[in-house]
C-alpha positions as CSV (number, residue, x, y, z in Angstrom):
1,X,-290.5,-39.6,26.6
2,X,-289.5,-37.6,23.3
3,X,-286.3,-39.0,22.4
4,X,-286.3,-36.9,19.4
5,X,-284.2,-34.6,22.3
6,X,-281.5,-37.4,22.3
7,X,-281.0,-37.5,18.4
8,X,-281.0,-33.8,18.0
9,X,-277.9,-33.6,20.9
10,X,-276.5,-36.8,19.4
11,X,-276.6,-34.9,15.9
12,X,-274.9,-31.9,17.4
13,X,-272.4,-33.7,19.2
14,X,-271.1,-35.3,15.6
15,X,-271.5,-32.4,13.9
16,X,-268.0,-30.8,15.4
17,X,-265.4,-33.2,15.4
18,X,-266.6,-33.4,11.3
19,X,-265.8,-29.6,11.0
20,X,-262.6,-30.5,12.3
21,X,-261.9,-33.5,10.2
22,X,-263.0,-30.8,7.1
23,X,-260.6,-28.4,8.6
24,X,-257.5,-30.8,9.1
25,X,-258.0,-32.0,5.7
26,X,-258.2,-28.4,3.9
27,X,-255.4,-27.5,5.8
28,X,-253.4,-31.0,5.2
29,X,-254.5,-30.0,1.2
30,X,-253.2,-25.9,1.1
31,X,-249.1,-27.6,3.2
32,X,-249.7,-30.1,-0.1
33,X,-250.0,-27.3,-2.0
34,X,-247.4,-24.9,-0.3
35,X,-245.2,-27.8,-1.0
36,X,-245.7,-28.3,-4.8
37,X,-245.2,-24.5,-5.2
38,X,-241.9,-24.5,-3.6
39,X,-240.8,-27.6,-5.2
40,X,-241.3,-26.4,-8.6
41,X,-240.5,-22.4,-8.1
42,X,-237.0,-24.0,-6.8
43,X,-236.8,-26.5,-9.9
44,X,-237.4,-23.2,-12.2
45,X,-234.1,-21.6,-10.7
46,X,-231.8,-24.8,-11.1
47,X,-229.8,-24.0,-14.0
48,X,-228.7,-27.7,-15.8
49,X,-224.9,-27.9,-16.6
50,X,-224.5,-27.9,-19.9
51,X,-221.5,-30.1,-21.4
52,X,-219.2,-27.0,-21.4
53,X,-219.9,-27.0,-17.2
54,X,-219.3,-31.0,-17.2
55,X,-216.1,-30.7,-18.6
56,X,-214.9,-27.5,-16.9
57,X,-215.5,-29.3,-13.3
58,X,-213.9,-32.7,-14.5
59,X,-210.9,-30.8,-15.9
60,X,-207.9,-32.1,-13.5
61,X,-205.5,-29.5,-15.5
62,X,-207.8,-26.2,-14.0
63,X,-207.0,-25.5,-10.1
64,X,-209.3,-27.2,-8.1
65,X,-209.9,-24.2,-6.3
66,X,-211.4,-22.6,-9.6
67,X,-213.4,-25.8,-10.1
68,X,-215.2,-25.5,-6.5
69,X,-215.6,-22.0,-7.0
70,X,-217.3,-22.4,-9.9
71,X,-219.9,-25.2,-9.1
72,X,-220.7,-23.0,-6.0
73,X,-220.8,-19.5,-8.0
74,X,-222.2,-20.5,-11.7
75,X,-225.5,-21.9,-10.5
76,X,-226.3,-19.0,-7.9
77,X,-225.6,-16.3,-11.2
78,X,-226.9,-18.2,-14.0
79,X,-230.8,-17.1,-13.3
80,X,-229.5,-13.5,-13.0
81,X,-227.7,-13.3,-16.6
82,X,-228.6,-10.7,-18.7
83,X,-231.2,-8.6,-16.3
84,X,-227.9,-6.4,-15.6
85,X,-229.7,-4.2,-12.3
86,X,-231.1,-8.0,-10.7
87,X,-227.3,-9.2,-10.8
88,X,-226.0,-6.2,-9.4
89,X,-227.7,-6.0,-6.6
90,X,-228.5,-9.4,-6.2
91,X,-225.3,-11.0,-6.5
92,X,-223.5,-10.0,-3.3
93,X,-226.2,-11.9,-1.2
94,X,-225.5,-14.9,-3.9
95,X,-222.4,-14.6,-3.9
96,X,-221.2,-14.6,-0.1
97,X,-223.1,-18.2,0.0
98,X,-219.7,-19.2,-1.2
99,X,-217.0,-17.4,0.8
100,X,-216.6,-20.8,3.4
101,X,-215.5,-22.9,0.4
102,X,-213.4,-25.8,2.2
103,X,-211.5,-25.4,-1.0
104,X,-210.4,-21.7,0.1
105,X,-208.5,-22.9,3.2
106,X,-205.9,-23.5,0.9
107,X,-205.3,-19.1,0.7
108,X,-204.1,-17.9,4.2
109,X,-206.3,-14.7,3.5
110,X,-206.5,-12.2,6.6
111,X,-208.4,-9.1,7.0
112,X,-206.4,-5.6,7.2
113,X,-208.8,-2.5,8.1
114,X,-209.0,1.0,7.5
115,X,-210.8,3.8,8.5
116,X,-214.2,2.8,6.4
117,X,-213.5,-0.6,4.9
118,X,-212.1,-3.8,5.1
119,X,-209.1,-5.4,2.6
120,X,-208.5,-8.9,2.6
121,X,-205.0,-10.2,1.8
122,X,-203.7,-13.9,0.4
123,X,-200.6,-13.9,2.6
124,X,-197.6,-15.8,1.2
125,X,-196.4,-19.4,2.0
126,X,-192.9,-18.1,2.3
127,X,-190.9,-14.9,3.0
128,X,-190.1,-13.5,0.0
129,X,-190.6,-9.3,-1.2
130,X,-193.5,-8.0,-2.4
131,X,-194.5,-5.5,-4.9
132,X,-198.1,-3.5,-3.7
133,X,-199.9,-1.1,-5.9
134,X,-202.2,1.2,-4.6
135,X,-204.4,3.2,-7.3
136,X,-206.9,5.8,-5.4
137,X,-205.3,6.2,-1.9
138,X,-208.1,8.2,-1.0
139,X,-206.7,10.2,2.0
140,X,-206.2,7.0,4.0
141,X,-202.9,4.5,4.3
142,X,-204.3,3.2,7.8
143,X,-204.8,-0.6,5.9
144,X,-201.1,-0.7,3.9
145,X,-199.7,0.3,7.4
146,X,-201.7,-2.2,9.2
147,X,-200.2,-4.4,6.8
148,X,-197.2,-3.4,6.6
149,X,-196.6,-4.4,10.4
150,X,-198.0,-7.8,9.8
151,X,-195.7,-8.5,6.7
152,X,-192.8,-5.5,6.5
153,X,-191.5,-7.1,3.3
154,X,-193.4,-5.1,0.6
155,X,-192.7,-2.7,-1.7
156,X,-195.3,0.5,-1.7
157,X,-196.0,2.4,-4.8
158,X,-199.3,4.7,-4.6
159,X,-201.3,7.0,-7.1
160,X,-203.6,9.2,-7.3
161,X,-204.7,12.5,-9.4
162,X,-204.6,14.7,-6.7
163,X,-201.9,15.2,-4.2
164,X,-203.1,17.1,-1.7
165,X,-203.0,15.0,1.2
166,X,-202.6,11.7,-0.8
167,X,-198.7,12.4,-1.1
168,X,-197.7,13.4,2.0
169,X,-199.5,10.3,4.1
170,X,-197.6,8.0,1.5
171,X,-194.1,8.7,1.5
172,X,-194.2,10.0,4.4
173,X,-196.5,7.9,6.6
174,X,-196.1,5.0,4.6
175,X,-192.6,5.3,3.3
176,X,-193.6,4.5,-0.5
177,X,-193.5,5.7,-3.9
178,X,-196.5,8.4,-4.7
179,X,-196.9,9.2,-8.2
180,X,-200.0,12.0,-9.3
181,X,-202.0,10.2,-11.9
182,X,-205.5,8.8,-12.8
183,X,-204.7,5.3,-13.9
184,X,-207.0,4.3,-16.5
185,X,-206.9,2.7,-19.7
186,X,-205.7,5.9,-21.6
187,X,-202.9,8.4,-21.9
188,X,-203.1,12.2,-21.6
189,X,-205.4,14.9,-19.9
190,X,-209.3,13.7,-19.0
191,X,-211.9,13.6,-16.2
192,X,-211.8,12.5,-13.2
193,X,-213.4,11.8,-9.7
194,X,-211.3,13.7,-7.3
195,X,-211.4,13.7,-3.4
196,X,-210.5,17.2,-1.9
197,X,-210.8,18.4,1.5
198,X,-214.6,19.4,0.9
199,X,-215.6,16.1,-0.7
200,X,-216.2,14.5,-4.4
201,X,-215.3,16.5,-7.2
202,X,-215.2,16.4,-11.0
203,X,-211.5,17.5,-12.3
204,X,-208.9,17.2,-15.5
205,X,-206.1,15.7,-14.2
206,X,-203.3,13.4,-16.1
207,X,-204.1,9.8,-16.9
208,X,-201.6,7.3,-17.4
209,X,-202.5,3.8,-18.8
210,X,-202.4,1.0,-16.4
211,X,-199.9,-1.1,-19.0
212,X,-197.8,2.1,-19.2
213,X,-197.7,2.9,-15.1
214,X,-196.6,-1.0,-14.4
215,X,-194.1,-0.8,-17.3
216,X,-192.8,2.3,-17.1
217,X,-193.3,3.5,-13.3
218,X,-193.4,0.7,-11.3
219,X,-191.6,-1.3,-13.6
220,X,-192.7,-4.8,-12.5
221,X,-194.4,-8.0,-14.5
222,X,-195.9,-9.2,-11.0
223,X,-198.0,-7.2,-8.9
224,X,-198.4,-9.3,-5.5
225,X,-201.1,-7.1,-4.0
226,X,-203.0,-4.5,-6.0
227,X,-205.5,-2.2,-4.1
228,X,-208.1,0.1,-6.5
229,X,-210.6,2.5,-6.0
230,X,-210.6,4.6,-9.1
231,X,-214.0,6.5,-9.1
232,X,-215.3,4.2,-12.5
233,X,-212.2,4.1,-14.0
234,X,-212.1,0.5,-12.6
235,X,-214.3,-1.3,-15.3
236,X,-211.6,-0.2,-18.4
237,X,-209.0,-1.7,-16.3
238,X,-209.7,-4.7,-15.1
239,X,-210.7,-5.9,-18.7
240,X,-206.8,-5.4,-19.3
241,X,-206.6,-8.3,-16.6
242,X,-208.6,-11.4,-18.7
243,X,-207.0,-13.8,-20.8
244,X,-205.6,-11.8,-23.8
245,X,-206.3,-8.1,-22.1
246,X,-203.6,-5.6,-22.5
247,X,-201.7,-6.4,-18.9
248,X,-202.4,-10.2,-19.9
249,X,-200.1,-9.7,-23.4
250,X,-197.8,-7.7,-22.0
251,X,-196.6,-10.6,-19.2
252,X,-197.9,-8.6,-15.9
253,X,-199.5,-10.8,-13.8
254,X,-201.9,-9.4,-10.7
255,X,-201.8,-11.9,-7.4
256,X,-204.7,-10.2,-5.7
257,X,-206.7,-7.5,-5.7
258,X,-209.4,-5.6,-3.9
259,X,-211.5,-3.4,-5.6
260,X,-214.5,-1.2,-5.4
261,X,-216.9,-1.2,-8.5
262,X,-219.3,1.5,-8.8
263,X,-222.7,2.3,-10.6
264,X,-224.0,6.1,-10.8
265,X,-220.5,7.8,-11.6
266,X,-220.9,8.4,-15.1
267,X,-223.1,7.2,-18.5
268,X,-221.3,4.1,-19.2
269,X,-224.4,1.5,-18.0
270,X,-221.8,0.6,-14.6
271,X,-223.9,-2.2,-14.0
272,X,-223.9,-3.9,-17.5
273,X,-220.1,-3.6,-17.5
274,X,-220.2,-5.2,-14.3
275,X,-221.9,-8.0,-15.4
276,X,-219.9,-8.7,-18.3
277,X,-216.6,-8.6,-16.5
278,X,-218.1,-11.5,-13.8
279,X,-219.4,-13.7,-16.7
280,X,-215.6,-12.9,-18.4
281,X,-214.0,-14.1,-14.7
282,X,-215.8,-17.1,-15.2
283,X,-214.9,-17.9,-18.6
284,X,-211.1,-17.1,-18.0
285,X,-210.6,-19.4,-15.2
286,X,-208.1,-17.4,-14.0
287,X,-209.2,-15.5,-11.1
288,X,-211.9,-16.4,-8.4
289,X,-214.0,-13.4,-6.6
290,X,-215.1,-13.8,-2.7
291,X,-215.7,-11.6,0.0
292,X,-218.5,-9.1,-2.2
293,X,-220.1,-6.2,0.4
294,X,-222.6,-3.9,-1.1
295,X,-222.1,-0.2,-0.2
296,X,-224.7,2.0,0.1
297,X,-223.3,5.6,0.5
298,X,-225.7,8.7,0.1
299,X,-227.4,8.0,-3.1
300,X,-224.3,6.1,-4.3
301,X,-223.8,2.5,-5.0
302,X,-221.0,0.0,-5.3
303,X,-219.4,-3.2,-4.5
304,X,-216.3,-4.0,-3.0
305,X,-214.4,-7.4,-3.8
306,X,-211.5,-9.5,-3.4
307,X,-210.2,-11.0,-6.3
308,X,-207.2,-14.2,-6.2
309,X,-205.1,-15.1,-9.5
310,X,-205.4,-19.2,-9.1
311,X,-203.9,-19.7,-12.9
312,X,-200.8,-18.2,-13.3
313,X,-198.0,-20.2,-11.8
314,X,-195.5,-17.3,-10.1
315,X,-198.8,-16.3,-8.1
316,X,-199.9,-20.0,-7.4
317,X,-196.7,-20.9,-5.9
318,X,-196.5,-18.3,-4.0
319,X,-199.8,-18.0,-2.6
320,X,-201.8,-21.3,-2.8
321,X,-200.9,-24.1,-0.1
């Protein structure tokens, strides 16, 4: 009998389950692998607190809504500082990680919607009037009316560079105070983005700084709710709202405010502005930003947020549980 037959099927019947054993170890090798690359990709985008960070977040004087805020938000930005278009349209997806804060539950914040968007509103711990700015009413009141039946207690005062339309659905619709300006951060006759009845256009109209409308028009230090859309006027004035900014000097204190930040609307680098006024947010410790949405309209960008005053004490006591 030729049992050379036997060995050559007893080769071939080892020679399989070796492949396999070969196979299960390459592939036990590349998940060792896979694993290594993940570890150290997600070691190259923790940013280390430095000592400023250590004492921020062990700072009992600073609200300890600001101090969860900021352990949740400065680590998600800090890879994205300085690369100005990565952090723009990066940051609401970072961002929005931290919008279920158990810190936030605190702010009794409800939604109030209007015919493309939705505001968001720190309602107050106790009945008291409020003042509410509108700057850029757009052709659309549907939100303040919305909230004006869940809280009737607030005092309307609306502007905007062109009145067609605009005036009529807030005095009349609303029952508030319309005044025909561009709020900026300027005085006098200039540019701006108007909305007619056949769409976006470029106009002169009258500007009126934003220290000189709250002084001299609305004549209030506190502004409870402030709502803005100022077609890129935005960036000069909310830099009036950090520590030692214009409004910031002069006493006036914003509560809350929703605004929409654009990029594409003119030549001053939108996106590096809005970088610099987040980092400035965080530095101040003064305000904390949540709900971000990135827009994306025709070939126009920008981001809507809601921003909460957690620093200054006539807001806090009114607003913070």
């Amino acid at each position: 009998m030729d049992f050379s037959i036997y060995n050559r099927l007893d080769n071939n019947r080892f020679t399989f389950p070796r492949v396999l054993f070969s196979l299960r170890n390459l592939l036990w090798f590349l998940v060792a692998v896979f694993f290594v690359w993940v570890v150290v990709k997600a070691q190259e985008n923790v940013v280390p607190w430095d000592e400023a960070d250590m004492i921020l977040v062990n700072d009992t004087t600073i609200s300890p809504i600001f101090r969860e805020f900021y352990k949740c938000v400065k680590p998600k930005l800090a890879p994205l500082k300085g690369n100005y278009q990565n952090f723009w349209y990066d940051f609401t997806n970072v961002i929005s990680e931290c919008d279920s804060l158990e810190a936030y539950t605190a702010l009794d914040i409800r939604p109030s919607r209007n015919r493309d968007e939705i505001k968001y509103v720190a309602f107050p711990r106790k009945n008291e009037n409020l003042t509410m700015v509108t700057l850029g009413i757009g052709h659309d009141v549907s939100a303040e009316i919305r909230l004006r039946e869940l809280y009737p207690n607030i005092q309307f005062f609306g502007a905007d560079p062109s009145a067609e339309i605009n005036k009529n659905l807030y005095e009349q619709s609303l029952g508030g105070k319309y005044f025909q300006y561009a709020v900026s951060d300027q005085n006098g006759i200039d540019d701006s983005v108007v909305l007619g009845n056949d769409g976006y256009v470029q106009q002169k109209t009258q500007h009126i700084g934003i220290d000189n409308f709250f002084k001299n028009i609305v004549q209030k230090s506190k502004i409870d709710i402030l709502w803005m859309d100022i077609e890129g006027n935005e960036y000069p004035v909310l830099n009036q709202l950090h520590h030692d900014g214009n409004l910031d000097r002069q006493g006036v204190n914003i509560c809350q405010l929703n605004v929409e930040m654009h990029k594409d609307l003119s030549n001053l680098q939108e996106m590096k502005l809005f970088h610099n006024f987040i980092w400035k947010v965080l530095e101040d410790r003064k305000y904390i930003f949540m709900k971000p949405f990135l827009v994306k309209w025709q070939q126009f960008r920008f981001i809507r947020l809601f921003i909460v005053n957690i620093a200054d004490q006539e807001c806090t006591d009114l607003y913070v549980k």
